[in-house]
TIGU-924756 format. One line per field, with one value per residue (C-alpha): residue number from 1; residue in one letter; z, y, x. Coordinates in nm, 3 decimals. Layout:
residues N
k	[NUM | ...]
r	[A | ...]
pz	[Z | ...]
py	[Y | ...]
px	[X | ...]
END
This chain:
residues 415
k	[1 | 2 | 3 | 4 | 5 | 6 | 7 | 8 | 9 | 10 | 11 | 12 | 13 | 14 | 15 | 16 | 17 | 18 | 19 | 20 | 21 | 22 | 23 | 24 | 25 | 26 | 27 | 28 | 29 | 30 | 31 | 32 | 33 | 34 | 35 | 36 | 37 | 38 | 39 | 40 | 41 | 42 | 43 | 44 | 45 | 46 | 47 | 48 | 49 | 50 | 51 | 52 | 53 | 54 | 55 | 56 | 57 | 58 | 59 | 60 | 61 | 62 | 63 | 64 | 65 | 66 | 67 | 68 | 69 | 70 | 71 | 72 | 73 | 74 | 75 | 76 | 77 | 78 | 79 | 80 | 81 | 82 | 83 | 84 | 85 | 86 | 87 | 88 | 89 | 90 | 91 | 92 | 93 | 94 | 95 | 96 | 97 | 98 | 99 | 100 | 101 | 102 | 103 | 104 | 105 | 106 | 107 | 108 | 109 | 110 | 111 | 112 | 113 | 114 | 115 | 116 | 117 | 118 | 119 | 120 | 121 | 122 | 123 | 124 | 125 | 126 | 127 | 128 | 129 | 130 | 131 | 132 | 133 | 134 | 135 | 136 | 137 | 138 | 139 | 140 | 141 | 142 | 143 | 144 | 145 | 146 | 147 | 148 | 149 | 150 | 151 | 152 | 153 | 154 | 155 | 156 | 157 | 158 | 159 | 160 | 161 | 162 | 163 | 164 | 165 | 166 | 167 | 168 | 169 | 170 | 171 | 172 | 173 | 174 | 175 | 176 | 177 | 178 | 179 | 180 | 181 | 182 | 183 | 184 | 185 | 186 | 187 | 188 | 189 | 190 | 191 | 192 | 193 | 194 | 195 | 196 | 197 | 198 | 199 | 200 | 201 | 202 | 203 | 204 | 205 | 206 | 207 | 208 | 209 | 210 | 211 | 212 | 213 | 214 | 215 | 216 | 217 | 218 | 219 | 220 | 221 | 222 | 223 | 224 | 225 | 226 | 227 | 228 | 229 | 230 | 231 | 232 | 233 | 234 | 235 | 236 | 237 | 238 | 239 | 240 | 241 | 242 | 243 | 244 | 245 | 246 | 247 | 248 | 249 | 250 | 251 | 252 | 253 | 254 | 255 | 256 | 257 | 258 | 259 | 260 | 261 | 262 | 263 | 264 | 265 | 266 | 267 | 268 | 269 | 270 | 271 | 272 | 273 | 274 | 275 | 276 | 277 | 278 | 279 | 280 | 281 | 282 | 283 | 284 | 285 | 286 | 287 | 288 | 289 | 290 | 291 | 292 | 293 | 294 | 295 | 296 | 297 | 298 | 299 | 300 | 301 | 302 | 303 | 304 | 305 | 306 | 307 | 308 | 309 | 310 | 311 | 312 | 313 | 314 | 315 | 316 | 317 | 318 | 319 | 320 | 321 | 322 | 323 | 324 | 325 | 326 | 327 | 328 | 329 | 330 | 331 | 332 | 333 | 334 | 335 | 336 | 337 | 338 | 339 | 340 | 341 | 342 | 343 | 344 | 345 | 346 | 347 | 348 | 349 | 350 | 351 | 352 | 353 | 354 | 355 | 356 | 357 | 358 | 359 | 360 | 361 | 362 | 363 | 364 | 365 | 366 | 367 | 368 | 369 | 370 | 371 | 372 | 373 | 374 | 375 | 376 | 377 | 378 | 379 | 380 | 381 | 382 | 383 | 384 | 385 | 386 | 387 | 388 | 389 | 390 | 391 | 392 | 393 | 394 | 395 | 396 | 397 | 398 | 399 | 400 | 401 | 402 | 403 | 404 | 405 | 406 | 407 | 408 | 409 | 410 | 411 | 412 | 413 | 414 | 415]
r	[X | X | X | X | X | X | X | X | X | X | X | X | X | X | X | X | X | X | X | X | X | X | X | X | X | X | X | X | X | X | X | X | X | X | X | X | X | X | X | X | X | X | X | X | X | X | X | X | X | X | X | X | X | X | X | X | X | X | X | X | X | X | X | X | X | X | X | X | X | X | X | X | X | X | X | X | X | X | X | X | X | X | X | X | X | X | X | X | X | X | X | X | X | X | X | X | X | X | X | X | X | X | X | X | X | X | X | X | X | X | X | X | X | X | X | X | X | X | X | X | X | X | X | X | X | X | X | X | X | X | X | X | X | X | X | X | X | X | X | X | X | X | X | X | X | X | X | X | X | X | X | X | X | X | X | X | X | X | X | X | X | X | X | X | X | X | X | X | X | X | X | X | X | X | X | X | X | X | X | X | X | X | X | X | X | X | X | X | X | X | X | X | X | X | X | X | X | X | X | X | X | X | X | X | X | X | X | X | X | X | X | X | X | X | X | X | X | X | X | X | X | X | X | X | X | X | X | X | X | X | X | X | X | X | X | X | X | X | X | X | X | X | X | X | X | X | X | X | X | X | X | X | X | X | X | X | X | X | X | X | X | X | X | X | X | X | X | X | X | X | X | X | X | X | X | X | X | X | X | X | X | X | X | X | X | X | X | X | X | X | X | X | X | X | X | X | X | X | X | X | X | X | X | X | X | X | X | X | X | X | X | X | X | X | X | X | X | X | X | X | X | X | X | X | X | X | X | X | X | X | X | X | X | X | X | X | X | X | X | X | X | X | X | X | X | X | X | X | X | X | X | X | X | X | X | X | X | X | X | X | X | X | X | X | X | X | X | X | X | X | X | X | X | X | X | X | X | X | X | X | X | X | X | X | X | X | X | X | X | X | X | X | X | X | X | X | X | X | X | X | X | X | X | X | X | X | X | X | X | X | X | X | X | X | X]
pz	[1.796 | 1.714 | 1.509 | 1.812 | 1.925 | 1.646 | 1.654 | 2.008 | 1.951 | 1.688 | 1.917 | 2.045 | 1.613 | 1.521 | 1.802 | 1.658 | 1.303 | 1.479 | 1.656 | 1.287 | 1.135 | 0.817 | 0.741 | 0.426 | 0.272 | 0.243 | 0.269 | 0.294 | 0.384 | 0.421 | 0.792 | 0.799 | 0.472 | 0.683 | 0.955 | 0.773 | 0.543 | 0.900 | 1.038 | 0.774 | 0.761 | 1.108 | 1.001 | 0.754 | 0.499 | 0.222 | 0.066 | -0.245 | -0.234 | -0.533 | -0.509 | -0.780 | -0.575 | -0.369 | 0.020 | -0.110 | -0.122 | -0.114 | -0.027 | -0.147 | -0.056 | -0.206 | -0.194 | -0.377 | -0.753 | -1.037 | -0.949 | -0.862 | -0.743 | -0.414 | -0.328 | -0.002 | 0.024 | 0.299 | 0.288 | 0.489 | 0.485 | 0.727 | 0.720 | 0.915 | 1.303 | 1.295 | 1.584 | 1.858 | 2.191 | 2.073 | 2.108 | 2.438 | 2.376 | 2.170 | 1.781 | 1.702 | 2.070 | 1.972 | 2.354 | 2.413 | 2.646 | 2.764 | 2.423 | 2.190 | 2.033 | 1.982 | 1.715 | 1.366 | 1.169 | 1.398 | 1.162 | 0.825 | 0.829 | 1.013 | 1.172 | 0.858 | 0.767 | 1.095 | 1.019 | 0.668 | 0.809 | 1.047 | 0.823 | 0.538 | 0.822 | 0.983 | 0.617 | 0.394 | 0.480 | 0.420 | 0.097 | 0.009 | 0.126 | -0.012 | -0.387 | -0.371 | -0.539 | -0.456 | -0.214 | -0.249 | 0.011 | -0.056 | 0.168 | -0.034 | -0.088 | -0.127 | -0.094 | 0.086 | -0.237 | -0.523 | -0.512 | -0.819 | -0.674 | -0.510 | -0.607 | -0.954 | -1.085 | -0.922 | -1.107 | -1.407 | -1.393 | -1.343 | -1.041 | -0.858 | -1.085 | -0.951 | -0.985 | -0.680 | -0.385 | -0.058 | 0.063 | 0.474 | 0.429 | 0.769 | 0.693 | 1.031 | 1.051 | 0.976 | 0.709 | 0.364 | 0.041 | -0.339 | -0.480 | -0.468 | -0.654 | -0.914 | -0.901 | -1.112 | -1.021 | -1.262 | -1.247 | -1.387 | -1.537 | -1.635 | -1.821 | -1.845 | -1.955 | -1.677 | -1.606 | -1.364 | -1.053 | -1.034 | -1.391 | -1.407 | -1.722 | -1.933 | -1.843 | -1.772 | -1.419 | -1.419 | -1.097 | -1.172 | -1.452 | -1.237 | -0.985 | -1.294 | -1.407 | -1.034 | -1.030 | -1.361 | -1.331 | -0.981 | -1.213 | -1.507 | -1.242 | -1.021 | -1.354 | -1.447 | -1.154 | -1.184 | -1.468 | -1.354 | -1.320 | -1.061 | -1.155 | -1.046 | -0.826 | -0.637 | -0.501 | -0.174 | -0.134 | -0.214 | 0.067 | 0.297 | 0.258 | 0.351 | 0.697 | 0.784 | 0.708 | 0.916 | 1.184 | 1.199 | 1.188 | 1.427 | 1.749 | 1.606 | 1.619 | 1.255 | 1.137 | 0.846 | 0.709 | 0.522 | 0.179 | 0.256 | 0.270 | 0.014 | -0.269 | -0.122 | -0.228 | -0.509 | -0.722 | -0.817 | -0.552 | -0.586 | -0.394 | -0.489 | -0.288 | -0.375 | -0.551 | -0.695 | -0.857 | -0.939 | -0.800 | -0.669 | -0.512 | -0.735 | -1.058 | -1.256 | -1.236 | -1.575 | -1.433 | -1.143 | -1.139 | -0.898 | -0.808 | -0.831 | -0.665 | -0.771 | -0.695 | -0.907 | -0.876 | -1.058 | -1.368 | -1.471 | -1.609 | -1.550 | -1.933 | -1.946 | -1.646 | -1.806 | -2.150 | -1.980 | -1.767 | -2.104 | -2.273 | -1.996 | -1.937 | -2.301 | -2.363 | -2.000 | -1.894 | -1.992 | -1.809 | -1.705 | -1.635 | -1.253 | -1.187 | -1.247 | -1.158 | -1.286 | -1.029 | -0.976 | -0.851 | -0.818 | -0.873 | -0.540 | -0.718 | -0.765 | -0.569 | -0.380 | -0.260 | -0.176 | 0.020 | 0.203 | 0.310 | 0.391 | 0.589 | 0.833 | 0.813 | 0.935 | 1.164 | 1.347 | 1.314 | 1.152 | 0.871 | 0.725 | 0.451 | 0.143 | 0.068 | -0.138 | -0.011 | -0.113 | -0.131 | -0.346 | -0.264 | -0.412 | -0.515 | -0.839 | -1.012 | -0.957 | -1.061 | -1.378 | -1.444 | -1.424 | -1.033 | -0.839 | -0.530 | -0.219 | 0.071 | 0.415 | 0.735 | 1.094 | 1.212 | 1.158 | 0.833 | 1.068 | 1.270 | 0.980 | 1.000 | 1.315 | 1.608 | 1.886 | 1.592 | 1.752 | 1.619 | 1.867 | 1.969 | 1.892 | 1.573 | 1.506 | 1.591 | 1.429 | 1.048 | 1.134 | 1.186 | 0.912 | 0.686 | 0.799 | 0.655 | 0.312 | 0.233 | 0.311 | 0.184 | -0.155 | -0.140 | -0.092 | 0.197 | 0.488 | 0.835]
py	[2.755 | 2.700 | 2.403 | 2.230 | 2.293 | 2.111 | 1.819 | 1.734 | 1.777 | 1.509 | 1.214 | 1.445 | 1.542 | 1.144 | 1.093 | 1.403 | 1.255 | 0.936 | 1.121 | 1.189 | 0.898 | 0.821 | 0.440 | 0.314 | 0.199 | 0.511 | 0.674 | 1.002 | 1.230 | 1.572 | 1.621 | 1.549 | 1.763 | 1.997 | 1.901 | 1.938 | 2.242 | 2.461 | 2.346 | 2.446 | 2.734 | 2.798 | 2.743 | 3.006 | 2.718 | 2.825 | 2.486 | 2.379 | 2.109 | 1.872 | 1.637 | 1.373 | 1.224 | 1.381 | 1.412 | 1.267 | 1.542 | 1.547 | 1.854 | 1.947 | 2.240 | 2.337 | 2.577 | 2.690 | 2.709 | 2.523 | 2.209 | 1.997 | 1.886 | 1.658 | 1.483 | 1.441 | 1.196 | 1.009 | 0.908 | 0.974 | 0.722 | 0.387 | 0.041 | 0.004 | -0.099 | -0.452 | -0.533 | -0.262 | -0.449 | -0.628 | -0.332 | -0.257 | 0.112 | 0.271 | 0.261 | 0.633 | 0.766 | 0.798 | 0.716 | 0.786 | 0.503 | 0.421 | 0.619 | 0.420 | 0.603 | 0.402 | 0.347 | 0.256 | 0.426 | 0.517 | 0.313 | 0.290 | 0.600 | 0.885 | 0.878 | 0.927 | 1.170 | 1.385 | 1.313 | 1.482 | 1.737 | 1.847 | 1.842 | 2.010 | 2.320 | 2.316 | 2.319 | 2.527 | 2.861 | 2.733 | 2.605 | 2.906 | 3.167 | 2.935 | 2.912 | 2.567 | 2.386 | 2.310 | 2.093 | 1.927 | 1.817 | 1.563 | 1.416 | 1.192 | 0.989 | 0.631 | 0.466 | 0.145 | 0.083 | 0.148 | 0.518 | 0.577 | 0.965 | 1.026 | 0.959 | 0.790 | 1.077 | 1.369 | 1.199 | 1.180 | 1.580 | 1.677 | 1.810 | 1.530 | 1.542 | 1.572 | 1.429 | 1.227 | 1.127 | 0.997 | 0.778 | 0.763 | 0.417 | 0.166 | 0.091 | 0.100 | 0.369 | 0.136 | -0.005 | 0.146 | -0.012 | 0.031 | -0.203 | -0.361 | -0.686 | -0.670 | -0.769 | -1.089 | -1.152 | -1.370 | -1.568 | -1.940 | -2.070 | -2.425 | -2.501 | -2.827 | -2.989 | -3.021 | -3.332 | -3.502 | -3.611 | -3.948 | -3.992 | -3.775 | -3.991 | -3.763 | -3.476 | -3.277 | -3.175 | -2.811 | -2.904 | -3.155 | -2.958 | -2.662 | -2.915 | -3.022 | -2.695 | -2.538 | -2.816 | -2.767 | -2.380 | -2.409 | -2.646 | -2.372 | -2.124 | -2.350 | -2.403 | -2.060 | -2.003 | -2.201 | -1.951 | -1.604 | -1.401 | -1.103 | -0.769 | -0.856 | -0.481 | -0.679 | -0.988 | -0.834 | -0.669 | -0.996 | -1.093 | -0.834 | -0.845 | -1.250 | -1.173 | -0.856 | -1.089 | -1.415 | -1.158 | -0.999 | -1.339 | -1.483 | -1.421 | -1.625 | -1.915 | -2.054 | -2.262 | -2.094 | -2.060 | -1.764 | -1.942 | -1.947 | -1.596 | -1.547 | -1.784 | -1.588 | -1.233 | -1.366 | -1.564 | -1.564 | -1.688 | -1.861 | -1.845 | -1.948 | -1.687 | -1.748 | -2.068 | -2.086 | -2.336 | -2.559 | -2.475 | -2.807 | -3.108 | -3.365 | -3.163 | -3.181 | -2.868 | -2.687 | -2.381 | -2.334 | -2.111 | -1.986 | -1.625 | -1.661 | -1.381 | -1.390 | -1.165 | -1.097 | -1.050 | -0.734 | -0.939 | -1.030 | -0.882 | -1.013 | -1.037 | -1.281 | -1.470 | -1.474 | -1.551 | -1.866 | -1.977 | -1.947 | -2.200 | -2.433 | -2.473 | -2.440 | -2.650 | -2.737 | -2.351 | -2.014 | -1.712 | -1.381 | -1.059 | -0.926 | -0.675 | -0.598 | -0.411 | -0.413 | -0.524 | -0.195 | -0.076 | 0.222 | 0.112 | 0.120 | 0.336 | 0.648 | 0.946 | 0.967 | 0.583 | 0.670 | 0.997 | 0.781 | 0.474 | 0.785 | 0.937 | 0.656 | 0.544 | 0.870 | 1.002 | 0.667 | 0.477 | 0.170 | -0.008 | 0.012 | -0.233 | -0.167 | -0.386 | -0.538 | -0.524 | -0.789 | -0.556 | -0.244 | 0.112 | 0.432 | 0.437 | 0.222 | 0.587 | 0.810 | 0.482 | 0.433 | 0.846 | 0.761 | 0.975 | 0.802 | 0.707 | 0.544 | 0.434 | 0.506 | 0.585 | 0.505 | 0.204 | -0.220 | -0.346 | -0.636 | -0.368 | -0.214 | -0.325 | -0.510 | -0.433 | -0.250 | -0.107 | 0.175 | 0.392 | 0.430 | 0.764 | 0.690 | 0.590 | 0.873 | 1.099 | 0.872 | 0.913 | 1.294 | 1.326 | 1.169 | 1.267 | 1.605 | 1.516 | 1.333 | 1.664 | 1.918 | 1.662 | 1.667 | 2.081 | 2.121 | 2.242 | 2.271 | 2.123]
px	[0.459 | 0.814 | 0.935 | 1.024 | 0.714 | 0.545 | 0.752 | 0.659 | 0.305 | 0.329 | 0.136 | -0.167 | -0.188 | -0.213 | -0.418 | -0.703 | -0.645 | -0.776 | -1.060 | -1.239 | -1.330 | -1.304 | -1.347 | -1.377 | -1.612 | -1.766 | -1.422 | -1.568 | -1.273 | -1.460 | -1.392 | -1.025 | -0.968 | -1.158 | -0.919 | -0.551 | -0.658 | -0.754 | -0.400 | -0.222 | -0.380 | -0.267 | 0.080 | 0.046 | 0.016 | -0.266 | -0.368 | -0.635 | -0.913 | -0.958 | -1.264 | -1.298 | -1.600 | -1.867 | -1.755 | -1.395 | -1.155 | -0.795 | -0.585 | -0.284 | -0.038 | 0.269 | 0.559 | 0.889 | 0.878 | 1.041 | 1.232 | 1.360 | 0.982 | 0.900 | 0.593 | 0.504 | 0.218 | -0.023 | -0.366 | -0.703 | -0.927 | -0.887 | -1.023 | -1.353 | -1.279 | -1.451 | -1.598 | -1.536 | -1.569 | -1.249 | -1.052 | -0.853 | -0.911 | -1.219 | -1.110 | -1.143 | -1.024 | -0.654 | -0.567 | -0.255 | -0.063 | 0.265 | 0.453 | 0.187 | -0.082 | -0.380 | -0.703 | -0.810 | -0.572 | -0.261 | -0.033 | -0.200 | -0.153 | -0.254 | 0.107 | 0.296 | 0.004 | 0.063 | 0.469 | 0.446 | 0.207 | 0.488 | 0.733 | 0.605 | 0.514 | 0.829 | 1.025 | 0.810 | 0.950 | 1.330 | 1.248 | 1.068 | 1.330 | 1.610 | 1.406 | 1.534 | 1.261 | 0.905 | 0.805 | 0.394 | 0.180 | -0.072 | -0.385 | -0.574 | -0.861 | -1.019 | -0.661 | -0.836 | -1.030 | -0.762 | -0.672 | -0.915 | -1.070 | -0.767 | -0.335 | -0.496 | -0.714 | -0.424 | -0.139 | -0.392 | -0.462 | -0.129 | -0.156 | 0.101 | 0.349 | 0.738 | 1.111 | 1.065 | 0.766 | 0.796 | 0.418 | 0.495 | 0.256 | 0.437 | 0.740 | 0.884 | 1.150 | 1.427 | 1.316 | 1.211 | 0.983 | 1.107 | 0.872 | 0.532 | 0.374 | 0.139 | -0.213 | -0.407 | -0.752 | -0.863 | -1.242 | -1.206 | -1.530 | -1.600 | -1.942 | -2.105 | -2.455 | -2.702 | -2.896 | -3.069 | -2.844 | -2.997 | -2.839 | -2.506 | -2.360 | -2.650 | -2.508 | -2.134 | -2.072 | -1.911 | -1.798 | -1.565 | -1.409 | -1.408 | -1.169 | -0.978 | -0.902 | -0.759 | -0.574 | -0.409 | -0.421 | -0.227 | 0.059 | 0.068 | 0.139 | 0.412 | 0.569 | 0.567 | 0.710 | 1.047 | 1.111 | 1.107 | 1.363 | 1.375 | 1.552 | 1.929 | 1.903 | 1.644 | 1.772 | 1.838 | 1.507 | 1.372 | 1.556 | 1.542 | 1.130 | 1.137 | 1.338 | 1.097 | 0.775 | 0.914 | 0.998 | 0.627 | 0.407 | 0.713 | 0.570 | 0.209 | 0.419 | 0.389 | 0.679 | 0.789 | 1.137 | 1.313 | 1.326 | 0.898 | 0.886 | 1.106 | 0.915 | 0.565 | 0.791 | 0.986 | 0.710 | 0.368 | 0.140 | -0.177 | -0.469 | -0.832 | -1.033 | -1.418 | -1.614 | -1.981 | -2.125 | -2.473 | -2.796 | -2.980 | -2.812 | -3.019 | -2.920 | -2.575 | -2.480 | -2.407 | -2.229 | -1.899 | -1.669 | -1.358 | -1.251 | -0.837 | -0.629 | -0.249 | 0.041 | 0.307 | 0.659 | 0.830 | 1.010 | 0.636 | 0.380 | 0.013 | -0.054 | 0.192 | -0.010 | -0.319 | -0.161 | -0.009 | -0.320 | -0.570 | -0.388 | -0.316 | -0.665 | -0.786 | -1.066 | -1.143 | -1.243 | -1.261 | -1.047 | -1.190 | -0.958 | -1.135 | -0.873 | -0.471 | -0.207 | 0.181 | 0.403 | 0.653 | 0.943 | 1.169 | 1.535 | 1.721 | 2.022 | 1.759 | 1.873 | 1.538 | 1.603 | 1.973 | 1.859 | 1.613 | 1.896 | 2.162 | 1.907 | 1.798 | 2.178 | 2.305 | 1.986 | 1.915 | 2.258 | 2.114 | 2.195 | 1.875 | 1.665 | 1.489 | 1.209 | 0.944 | 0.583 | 0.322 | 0.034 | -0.027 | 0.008 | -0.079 | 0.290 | 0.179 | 0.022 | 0.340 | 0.567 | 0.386 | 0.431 | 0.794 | 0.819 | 1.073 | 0.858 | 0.975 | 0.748 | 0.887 | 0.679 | 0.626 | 0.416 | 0.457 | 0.285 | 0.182 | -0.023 | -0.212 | -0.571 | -0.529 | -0.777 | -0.581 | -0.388 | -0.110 | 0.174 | 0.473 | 0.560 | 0.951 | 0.865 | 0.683 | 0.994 | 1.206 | 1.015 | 1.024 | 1.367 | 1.512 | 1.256 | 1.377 | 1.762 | 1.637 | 1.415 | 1.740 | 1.936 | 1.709 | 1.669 | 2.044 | 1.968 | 2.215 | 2.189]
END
């Protein structure tokens, strides 16, 4: 099949990546390894399996030697469907329908999977016959869950390591991420003396502190907050990130403004997720605590968060680290993020946006291995774990094509 060829058949390849599940939790990613590696094969493409975790391999191809090196990265594994009568087409049928592909997975991100597959087969021999470099494939695992078996442990053993990676996570093809928040999840635990309830002056309601101190941990982090300062080479993704968010909860009809969006992108936010606490109505309960999930803008680091919270609350409760993550960005003046504007610029006339995403990506491991890494791929961010989730067909198309120019454009490549 000729390039063309395999460009065209891009919907009916999303649509059999949909057609083998692989939700996660369990995230096992054995049958679309199985999947990719046979295609590849097909195209002449010889490809290795590295499993970190039983029945969770990833599979990565590459070709060319020396540099300069490109990653090419998507992963397998999907949210689970939720409940299935609530979808307008079966989850994992990958119906195709009026230039929409449809199931759990189409956007995040069997698309830009099938995208990179495509353009990986179509560009391979070029790259090889040119010796321009060496372009890497990469399917991987357990994204959905932190990336630990799959980008995490690869970057780890050296095996993705390159000047520059491109995740096709939605972005929309007109738009393009540099950056991501961090991550603070932080449990706040107040202690008190129990009692009997009929006599609470005997004892120290938890409870109460545990109010006291979310209401003094929520004014440590709004002052916080009035002094951080973003990156200067970020203002406008601040920006830019604020205008796509308004536009995708716009059509639910909440009144929010830009200058929301752009405090939720530009500072820390605060939300108390889960609260325990006592054990019998009639006792004074000696024990609460609150599970705190805050995101963090790049400028901040979330040792500096928890540093700040401890002593705010010192002496009213105690702060447990749950998880972190640095916020991170690639700086929008790095050749791979110029390649990536010039290309939708040039391929789809639009003056396109790079932005800052509130939630995390695998693009956090390559980042913090110093690999340039942009995110850019077809599919809405607002449709990612949504039921009747899709992936338009132009969209798909779209991501190919100018995917097509930033690779060439990175090879040296003519055309």
């Amino acid at each position: 099949m000729g390039s063309g060829g395999l460009r065209s058949g891009l919907p009916e390849l999303v649509s059999k990546l949909i057609q083998i599940p692989s939700v996660n939790p369990p995230g096992f990613t054995v049958n679309v390894a199985g999947f990719i590696k046979d295609w590849l094969s097909t195209h002449g493409l010889s490809s290795s399996i590295y499993e970190y975790s039983k029945d969770k391999p990833n599979v990565i191809a590459k070709v060319g030697k020396g540099k300069p090196v490109l990653i090419l990265n998507g992963h397998m594994d999907v949210v689970p469907p939720g409940d299935e009568s609530r979808w307008t087409y079966p989850p994992f049928s990958g119906k195709i329908v009026e230039g929409r592909v449809f199931g759990r997975g189409s956007t995040d991100m069997k698309g830009g999977l099938a995208v990179i597959m495509v353009v990986f087969a179509e560009l391979a021999p070029i790259i090889e016959e040119a010796g321009a470099g060496t372009l890497i494939f990469s399917a991987t695992a357990d994204e959905e869950v932190g990336g630990h078996t799959g980008v995490e442990a690869l970057v780890k053993d050296g095996v993705l390591v390159g000047d520059a990676a491109i995740i096709t996570e939605p972005s929309g093809s007109t738009r393009y991420y540099v950056g991501e928040k961090g991550l603070c999840q932080v449990r706040i635990v107040a202690r008190g003396k129990p009692a009997h309830g009929s006599l609470p002056i005997l004892g120290d309601n938890a409870i109460m502190r545990l109010m006291k101190a979310i209401e003094r941990a929520q004014e440590v982090i709004d002052g916080f907050n009035k002094s951080i300062s973003i990156p200067s080479e970020l203002i406008d993704a601040i920006r830019n990130s604020a205008e796509a968010y308004l536009e995708a909860v716009g059509a639910s009809g909440a009144k929010l403004s830009l200058s929301d969006f752009e405090k939720v992108v530009g500072t820390i936010s605060f939300n108390p997720g889960v609260i325990r606490g006592g054990s019998k109505v009639n006792m004074v309960p000696d024990y609460a605590e609150l599970e705190l999930d805050m995101r963090i803008p790049p400028g901040v680091s979330p040792s500096q968060v928890i540093d700040k919270l401890r002593s705010g609350l010192n002496g009213l409760a105690d702060v447990e680290v749950m998880d972190v993550s640095d916020p991170n960005y690639t700086s929008p003046s790095e050749r791979i993020a110029q390649l990536v504007h010039e290309g939708i610029e040039r391929v789809l006339k639009i003056v396109p946006k790079p932005i800052i995403v509130t939630g995390a990506t695998d693009g956090r491991y390559l980042r913090a291995r110093g690999i340039p890494t942009i995110v850019y791929g077809p599919g809405e961010l607002a449709l990612a774990h949504a039921y009747d989730e899709y992936v338009t067909i132009e969209d798909l198309f779209r991501v190919h094509d100018v995917l097509t120019y930033v690779i060439r454009r990175f090879f040296n490549l003519g055309g």
